[in-house]
C-alpha positions as a printed NumPy array, in Angstrom:
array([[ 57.744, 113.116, 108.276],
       [ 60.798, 113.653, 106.463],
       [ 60.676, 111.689, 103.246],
       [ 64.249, 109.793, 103.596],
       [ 63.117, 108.135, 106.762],
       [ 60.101, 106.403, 105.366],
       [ 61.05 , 102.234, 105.02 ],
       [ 59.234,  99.341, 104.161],
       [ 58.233,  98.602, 107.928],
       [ 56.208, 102.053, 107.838],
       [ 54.396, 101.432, 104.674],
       [ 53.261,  98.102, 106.666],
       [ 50.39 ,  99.446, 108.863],
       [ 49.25 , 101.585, 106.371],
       [ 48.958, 100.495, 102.831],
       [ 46.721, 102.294, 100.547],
       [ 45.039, 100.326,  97.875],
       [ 46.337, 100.841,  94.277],
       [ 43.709, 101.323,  91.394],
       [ 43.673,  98.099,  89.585],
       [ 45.816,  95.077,  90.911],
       [ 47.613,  96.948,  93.176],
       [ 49.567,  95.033,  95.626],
       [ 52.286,  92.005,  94.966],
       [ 53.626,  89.764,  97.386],
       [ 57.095,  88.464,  97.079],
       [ 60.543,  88.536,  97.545],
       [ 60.487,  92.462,  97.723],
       [ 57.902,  93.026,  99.705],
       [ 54.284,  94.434,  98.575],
       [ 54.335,  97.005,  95.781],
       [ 51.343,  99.752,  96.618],
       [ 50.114, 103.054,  95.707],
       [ 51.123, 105.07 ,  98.474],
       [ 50.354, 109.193,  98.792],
       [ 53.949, 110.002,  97.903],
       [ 54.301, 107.627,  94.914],
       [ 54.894, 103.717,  94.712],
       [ 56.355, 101.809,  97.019],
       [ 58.302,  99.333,  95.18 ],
       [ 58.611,  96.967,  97.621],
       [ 61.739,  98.213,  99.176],
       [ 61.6  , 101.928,  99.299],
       [ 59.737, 105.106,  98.243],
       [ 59.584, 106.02 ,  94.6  ],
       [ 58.244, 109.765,  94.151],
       [ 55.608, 110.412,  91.68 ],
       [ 57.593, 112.574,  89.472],
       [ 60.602, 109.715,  89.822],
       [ 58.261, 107.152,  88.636],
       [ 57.631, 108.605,  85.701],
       [ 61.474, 109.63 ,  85.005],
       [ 62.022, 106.202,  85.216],
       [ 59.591, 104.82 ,  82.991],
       [ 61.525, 101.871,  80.22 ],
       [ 59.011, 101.983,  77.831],
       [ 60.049, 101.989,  74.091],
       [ 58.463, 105.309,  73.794],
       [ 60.392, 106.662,  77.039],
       [ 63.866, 104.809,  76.702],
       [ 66.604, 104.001,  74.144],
       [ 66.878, 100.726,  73.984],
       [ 70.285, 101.143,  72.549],
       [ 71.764, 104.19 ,  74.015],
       [ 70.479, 103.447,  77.37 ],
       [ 69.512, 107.205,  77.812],
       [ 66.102, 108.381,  78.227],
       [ 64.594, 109.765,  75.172],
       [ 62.501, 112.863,  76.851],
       [ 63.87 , 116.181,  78.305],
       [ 60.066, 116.645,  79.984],
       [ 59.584, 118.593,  83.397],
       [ 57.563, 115.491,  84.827],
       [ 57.368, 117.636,  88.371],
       [ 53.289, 117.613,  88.524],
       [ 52.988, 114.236,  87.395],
       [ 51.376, 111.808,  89.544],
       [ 50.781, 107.979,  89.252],
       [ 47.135, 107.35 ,  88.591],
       [ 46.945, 102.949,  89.206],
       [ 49.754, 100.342,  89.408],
       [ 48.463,  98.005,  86.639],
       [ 50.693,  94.968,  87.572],
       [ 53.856,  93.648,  88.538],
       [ 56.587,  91.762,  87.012],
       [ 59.706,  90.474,  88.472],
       [ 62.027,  93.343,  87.692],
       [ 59.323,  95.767,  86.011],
       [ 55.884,  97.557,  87.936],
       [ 53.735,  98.179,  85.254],
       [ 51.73 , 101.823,  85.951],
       [ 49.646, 104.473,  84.78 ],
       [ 50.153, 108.388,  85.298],
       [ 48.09 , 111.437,  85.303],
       [ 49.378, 112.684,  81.875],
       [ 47.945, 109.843,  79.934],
       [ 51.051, 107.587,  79.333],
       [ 50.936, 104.264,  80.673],
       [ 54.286, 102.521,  81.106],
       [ 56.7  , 100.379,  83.258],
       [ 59.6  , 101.53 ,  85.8  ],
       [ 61.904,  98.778,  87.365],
       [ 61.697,  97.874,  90.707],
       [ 65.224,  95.923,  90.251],
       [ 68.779,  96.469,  89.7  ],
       [ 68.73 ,  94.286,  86.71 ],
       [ 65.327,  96.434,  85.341],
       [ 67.165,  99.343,  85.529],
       [ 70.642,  98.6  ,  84.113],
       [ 70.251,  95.131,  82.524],
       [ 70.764,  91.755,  83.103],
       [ 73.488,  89.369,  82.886],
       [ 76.277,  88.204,  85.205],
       [ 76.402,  90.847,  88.526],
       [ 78.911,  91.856,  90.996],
       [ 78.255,  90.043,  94.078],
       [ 77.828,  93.061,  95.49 ],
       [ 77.236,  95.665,  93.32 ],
       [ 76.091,  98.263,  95.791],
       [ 79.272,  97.856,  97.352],
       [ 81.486,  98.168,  94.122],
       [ 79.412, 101.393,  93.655],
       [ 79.913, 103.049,  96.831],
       [ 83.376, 102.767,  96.149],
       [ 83.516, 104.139,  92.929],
       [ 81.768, 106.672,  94.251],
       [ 84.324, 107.637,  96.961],
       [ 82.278, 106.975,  99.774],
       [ 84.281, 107.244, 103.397],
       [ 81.861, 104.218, 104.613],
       [ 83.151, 101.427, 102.946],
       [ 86.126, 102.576, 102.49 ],
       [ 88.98 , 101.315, 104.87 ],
       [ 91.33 , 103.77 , 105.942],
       [ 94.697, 102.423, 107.508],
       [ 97.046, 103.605, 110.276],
       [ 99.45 , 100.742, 109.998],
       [100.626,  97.318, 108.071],
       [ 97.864,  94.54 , 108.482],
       [ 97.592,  91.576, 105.842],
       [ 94.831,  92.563, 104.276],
       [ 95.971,  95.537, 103.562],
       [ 99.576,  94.196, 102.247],
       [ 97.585,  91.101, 100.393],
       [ 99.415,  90.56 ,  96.957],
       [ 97.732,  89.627,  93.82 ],
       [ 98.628,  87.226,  91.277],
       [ 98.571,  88.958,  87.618],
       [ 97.501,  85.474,  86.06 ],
       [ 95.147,  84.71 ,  88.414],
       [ 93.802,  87.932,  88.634],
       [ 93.4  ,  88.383,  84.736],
       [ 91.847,  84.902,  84.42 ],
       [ 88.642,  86.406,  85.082],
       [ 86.355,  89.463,  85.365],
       [ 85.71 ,  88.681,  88.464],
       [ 89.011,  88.655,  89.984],
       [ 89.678,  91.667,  88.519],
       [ 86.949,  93.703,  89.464],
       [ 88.196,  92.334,  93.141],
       [ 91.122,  93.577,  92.353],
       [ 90.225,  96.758,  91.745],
       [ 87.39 ,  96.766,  94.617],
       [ 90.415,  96.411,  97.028],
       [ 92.8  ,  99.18 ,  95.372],
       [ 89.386, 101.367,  95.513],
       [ 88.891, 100.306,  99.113],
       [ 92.414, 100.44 , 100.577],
       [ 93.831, 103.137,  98.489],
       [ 96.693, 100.935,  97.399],
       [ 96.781,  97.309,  95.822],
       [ 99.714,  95.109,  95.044],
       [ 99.831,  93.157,  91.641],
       [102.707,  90.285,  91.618],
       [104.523,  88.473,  88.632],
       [103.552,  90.995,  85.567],
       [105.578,  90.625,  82.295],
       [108.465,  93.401,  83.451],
       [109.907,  94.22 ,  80.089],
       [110.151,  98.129,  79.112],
       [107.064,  99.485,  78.028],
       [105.117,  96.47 ,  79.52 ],
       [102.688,  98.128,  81.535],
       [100.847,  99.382,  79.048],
       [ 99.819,  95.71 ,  77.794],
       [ 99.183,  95.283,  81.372],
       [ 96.663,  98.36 ,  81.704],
       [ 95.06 ,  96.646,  78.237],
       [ 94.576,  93.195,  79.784],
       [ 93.082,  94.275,  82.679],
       [ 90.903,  97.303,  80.173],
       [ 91.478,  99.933,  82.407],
       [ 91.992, 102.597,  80.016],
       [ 92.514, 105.107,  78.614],
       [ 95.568, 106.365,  79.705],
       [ 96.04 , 110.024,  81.381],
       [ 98.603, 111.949,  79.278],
       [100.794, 114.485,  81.045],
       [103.547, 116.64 ,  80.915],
       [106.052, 113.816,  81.896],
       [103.996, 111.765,  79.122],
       [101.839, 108.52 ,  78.903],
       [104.352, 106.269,  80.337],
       [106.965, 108.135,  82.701],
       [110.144, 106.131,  82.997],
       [111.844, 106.915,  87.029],
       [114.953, 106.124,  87.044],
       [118.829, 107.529,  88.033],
       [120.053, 110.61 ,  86.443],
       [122.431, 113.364,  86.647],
       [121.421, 116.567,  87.695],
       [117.737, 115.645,  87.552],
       [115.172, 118.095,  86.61 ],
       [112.792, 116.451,  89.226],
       [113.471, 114.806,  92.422],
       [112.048, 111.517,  91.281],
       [115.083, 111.346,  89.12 ],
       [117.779, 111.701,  91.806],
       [119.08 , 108.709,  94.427],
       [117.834, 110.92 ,  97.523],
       [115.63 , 110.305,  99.648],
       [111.922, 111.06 ,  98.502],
       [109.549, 112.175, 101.231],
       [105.52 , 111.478, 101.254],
       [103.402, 112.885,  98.766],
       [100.979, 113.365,  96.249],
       [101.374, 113.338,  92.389],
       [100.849, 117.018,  90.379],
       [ 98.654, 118.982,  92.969],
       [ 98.88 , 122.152,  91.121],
       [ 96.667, 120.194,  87.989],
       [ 92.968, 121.424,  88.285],
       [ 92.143, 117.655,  88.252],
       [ 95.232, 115.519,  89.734],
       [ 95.786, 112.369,  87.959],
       [ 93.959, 109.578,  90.475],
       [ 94.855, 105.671,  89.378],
       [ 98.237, 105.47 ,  89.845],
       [100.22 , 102.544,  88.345],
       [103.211, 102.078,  89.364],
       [105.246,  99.294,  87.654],
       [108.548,  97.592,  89.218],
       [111.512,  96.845,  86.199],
       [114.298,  96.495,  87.623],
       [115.308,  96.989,  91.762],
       [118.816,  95.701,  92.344],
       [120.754,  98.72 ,  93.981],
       [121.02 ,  98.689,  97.663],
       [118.382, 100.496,  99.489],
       [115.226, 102.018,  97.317],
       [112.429, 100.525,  99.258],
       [108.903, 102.152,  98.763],
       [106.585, 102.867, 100.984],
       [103.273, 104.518, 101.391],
       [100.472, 106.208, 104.066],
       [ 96.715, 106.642, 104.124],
       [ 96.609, 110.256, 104.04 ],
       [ 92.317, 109.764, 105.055],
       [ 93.282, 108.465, 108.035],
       [ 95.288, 111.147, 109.075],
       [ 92.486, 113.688, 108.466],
       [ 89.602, 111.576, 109.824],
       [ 91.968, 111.614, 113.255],
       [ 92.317, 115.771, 113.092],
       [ 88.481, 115.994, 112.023],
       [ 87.545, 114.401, 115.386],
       [ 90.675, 115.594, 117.365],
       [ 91.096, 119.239, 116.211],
       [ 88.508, 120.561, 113.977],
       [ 90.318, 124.071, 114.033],
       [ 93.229, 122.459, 112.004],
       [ 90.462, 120.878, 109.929],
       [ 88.764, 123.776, 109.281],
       [ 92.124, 125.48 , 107.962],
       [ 93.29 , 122.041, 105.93 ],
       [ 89.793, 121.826, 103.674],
       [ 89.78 , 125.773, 103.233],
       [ 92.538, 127.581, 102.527],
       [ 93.899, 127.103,  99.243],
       [ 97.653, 126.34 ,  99.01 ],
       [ 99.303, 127.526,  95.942],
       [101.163, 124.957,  94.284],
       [103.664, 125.577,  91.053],
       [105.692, 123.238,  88.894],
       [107.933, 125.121,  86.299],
       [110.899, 123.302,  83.957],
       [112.486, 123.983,  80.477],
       [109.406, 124.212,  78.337],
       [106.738, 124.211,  80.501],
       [105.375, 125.763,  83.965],
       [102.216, 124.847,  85.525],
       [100.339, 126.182,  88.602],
       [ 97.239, 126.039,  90.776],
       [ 95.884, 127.246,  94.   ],
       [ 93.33 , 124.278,  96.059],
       [ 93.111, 123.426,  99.869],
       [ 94.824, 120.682, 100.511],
       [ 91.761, 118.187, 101.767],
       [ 88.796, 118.818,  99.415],
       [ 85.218, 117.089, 100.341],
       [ 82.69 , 115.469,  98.46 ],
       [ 78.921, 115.267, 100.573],
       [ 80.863, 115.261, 103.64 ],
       [ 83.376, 112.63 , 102.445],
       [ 86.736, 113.062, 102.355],
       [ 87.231, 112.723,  98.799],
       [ 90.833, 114.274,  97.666],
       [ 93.876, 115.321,  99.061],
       [ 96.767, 117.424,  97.58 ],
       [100.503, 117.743,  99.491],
       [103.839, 117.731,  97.685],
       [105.537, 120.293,  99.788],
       [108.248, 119.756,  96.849],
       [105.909, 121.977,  94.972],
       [104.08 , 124.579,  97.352],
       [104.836, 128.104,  96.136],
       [105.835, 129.569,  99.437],
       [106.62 , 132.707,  97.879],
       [103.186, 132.862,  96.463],
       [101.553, 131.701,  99.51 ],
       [103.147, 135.024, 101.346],
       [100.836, 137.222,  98.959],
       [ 97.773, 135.39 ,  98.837],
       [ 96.868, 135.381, 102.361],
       [ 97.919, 137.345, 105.552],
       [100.327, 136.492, 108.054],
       [ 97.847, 135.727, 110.583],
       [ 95.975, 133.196, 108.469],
       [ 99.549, 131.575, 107.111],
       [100.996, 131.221, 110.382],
       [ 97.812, 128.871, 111.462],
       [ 97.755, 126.938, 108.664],
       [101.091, 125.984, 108.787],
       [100.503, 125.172, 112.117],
       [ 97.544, 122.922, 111.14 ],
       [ 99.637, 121.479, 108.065],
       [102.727, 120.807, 109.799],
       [100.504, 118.485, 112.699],
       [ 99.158, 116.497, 109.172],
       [102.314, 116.119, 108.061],
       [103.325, 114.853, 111.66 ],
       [100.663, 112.101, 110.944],
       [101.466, 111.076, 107.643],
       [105.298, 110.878, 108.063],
       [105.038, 108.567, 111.528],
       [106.811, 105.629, 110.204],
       [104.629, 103.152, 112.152],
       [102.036, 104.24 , 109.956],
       [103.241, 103.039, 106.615],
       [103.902, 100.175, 104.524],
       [106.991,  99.417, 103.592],
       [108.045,  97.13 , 100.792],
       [111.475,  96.352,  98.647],
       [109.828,  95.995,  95.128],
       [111.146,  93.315,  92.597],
       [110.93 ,  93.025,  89.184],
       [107.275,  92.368,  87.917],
       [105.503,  94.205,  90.513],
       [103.378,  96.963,  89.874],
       [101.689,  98.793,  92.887],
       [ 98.013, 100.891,  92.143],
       [ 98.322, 103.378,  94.448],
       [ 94.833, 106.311,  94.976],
       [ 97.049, 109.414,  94.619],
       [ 93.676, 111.493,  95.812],
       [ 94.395, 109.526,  98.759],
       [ 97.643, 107.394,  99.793],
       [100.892, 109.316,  99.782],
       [104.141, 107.53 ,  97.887],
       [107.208, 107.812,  98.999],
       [111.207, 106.161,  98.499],
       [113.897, 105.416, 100.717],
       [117.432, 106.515,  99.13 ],
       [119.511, 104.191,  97.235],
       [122.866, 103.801,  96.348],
       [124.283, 104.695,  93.179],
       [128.289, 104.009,  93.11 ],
       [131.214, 101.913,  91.448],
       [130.278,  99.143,  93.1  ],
       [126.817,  99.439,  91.948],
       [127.616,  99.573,  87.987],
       [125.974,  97.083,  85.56 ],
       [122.71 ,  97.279,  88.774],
       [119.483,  99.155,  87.774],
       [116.373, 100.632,  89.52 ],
       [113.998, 101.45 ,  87.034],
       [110.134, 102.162,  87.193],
       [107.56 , 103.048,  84.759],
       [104.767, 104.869,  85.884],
       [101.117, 105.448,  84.185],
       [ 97.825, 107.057,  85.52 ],
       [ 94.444, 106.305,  84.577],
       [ 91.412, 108.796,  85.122],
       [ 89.202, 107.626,  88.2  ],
       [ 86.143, 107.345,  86.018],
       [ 87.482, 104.581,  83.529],
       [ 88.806, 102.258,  86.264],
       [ 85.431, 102.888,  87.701],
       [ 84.017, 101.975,  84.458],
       [ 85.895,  98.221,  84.804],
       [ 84.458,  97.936,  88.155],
       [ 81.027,  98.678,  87.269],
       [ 80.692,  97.495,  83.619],
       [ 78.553,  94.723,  82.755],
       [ 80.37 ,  92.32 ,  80.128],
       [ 77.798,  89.664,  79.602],
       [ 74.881,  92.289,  78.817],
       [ 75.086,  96.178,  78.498],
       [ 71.067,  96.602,  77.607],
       [ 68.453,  96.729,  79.619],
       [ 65.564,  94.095,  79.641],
       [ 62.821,  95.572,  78.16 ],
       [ 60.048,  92.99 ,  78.271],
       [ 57.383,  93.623,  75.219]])
C-alpha cells in the first residue's frame, strides 16, 4: 500500500500499541505507534521524519528556528511514544535521544494570532493551480475593490488582500495617497518589501514622451503582455500605481493568461506540448544596456501551471529562425498564435478607466496587462496620464502573507 494513501480511517482497525502510554484521545484523533512511524492523529509521520522533526533544545534553535543537526536520520526508528501534549508527542528513538515533535501547526511554527486559514494562504503562496481561481471573464469578485485605509487598518485585511491578488492574479487597491513617489510609502505600509530593482529602476515612472525608447512610453495602443520575459527570473508582484488619468481614452485592462492554457491543456495538448517546451528567445536592447534570454513560454511547477512569459514586443524572431528548424517554428507559431487568440478575446478581460489613487497588483507570471490608446493633442494640454510602477519578488509578498506578527518562535514547552 502506497504510503500517501494511508488516512486516519485506516489506522482505525488496526492500531498497534505504543511502548509506554501510547495512545491519546482527542481532538486529533489517537496518536499510536504504527509500523511506518507515528500516527499523529491526523496523518502518517515516517520514522526518519519524526526524528527530523524533533524541537528539543538539543535538536532546535530556539532562536533561529533552524534545526541545529545536519544528521542522516534515514535508519532511525521510533522506539515508544512517551506521552502527548496538546501541540507536542513526546517520543523515544532507536539512537538513544529522547525528544518531542509537534503534532500541530502552532508546535511546529509557533503560536500566536493565525490565518484563518493558513493552509489556504500557503497553497497560494505556493502557486498551487487548486485554489487558485483562474478567470475567463469580469465577475465581482474578481473586480472587488479594496479600501487602502481599511485594508491597512489591520494584518488581517491585508493578508486578505494579498490572499485575493495571490488567488485571482490581479487585486484592486482604492483611495492611496497619489502624490509622485507615493507608492513606495504604500509598499512600506503594507511591508511588502523589498523592492525589485531593474533596468528601468526601483520606481518606473509611464508616462507620454516623444520618440519613446519603449512602447510603454508612447500614446499607442499597448497589446497584452507580460513584463521582462527575457530576465532569467521575471519580476512577479506587480504594482501598478494610478497618478494622474485625465486624457481621453487610456483605459487598462487585463487577462488570466492560466486560463487560457488550462483550456489548450484539455482541448489541444499538441499546442500544449509545444507552448511549455520550446524555448522562445526573447531580447531587449537600448542605449546602455541589452538583455536576452531563451524560456518556453508556459513553464510548470509539479504539474501546476506556475509562469508564463509573452511580450511578442520582445521575441527575437530573427533569433528564433536559428535556434530551431522550420518544421518545429512553423508549429509553434501555430500553437502560439491559438494562445494569443485566447488571451486577446475581449470578452475575456477586465476593463477599467483608472483614477487617481488607484494602484492595481497585477501576477505578471500570470495575468497579462494591457492599455487602450489615448489622446495626446492641443486640446489635451495642461491633462496628464501618469503611472508609477514597482515590482516586488514573489517570496517577500509571500513572506506578508505567511508571517506571524504576534509570535515568530516556536513553543518549546520545558
Amino acid at each position: 500500500m502506497a504510503l500517501q494513501r494511508l488516512t486516519a480511517s485506516m489506522f482505525r482497525g488496526a492500531r498497534s500499541v505504543a511502548t509506554v502510554g501510547a495512545v491519546s484521545e482527542g481532538v486529533f484523533g489517537a496518536v499510536s505507534l504504527e509500523p511506518e512511524g507515528v500516527f499523529d492523529g491526523e496523518r502518517l509521520v515516517l520514522h526518519h521524519e519524526s526524528r527530523y522533526l524533533c524541537r528539543c533544545e538539543k535538536c532546535f534553535g530556539l532562536t533561529s528556528n533552524q534545526p541545529l543537526h545536519t544528521t542522516d536520520f534515514s535508519h532511525v526508528k521510533v522506539e515508544a511514544v512517551k506521552g502527548v501534549q496538546d501541540h507536542y508527542i513526546e517520543l523515544t528513538w532507536d539512537d538513544g535521544h529522547s525528544g518531542k515533535v509537534p503534532k500541530t501547526q502552532i508546535g511546529a511554527y509557533g503560536q500566536g494570532t493565525k490565518p484563518v486559514s493558513p493552509q489556504r494562504y500557503y497553497d497560494l503562496s505556493l502557486r498551487k493551480n487548486k485554489v487558485q481561481t483562474f478567470w475567463n471573464q469580469p465577475s465581482p469578485e474578481l473586480n472587488k475593490k479594496f479600501d487602502y485605509s481599511e485594508v491597512t487598518s489591520s494584518t488581517e485585511n491585508v493578508k486578505e488582500f494579498i490572499a485575493h491578488f495571490m488567488e485571482f492574479g490581479l487585486a484592486f487597491l482604492t483611495n492611496t495617497p497619489h502624490q509622485t513617489g507615493d507608492i513606495l510609502k504604500i509598499l512600506d505600509t503594507l511591508e511588502v518589501g523589498p523592492y525589485w530593482d531593474n533596468m528601468f529602476g526601483t520606481v518606473s515612472r509611464v508616462s507620454f514622451m516623444n520618440d519613446p525608447s519603449n512602447q510603454a512610453f508612447n500614446n499607442q495602443h499597448l497589446d497584452l503582455h507580460t513584463d521582462m520575459p527575457y530576465y532569467t527570473q521575471t519580476p512577479s508582484a506587480y504594482f501598478f500605481h494610478c497618478l494622474a488619468n485625465e486624457l481621453e481614452g487610456g483605459e487598462s485592462y487585463w487577462a488570466d493568461t492560466f486560463s487560457a492554457v488550462q483550456e489548450i491543456r484539455e482541448s489541444r495538448p499538441d499546442y500544449y506540448e509545444l507552448l511549455t517546451t520550446v524555448s522562445v528567445p526573447f531580447r531587449q536592447y537600448a542605449t546602455g544596456w541589452h538583455m536576452a534570454g531563451s524560456y518556453p513560454t508556459v513553464e510548470l511547477m509539479n504539474g501546476n501551471l506556475y509562469r508564463v512569459r509573452d511580450c511578442i514586443f520582445v521575441i527575437d524572431t530573427f533569433q528564433m529562425t536559428r535556434d530551431h528548424p522550420a518544421e518545429l517554428r512553423e508549429r509553434w507559431w501555430e500553437a502560439y498564435n491559438y494562445l494569443r487568440g485566447l488571451v486577446t478575446d475581449t470578452n475575456r478581460a477586465v476593463q477599467v478607466k483608472l483614477e487617481s489613487g488607484d494602484l492595481v497588483l497585477i501576477d505578471n507570471w500570470r495575468v497579462q496587462h494591457a492599455r487602450n490608446a489615448f489622446t495626446v493633442n492641443e486640446a489635451s494640454q495642461g491633462k496628464h496620464r501618469a503611472m508609477e510602477v514597482v515590482y516586488v519578488e514573489w517570496n517577500h509578498v509571500q513572506n506578508r502573507l505567511l508571517r506571524n506578527d504576534a509570535q515568530t518562535k516556536p513553543l518549546i514547552s520545558t
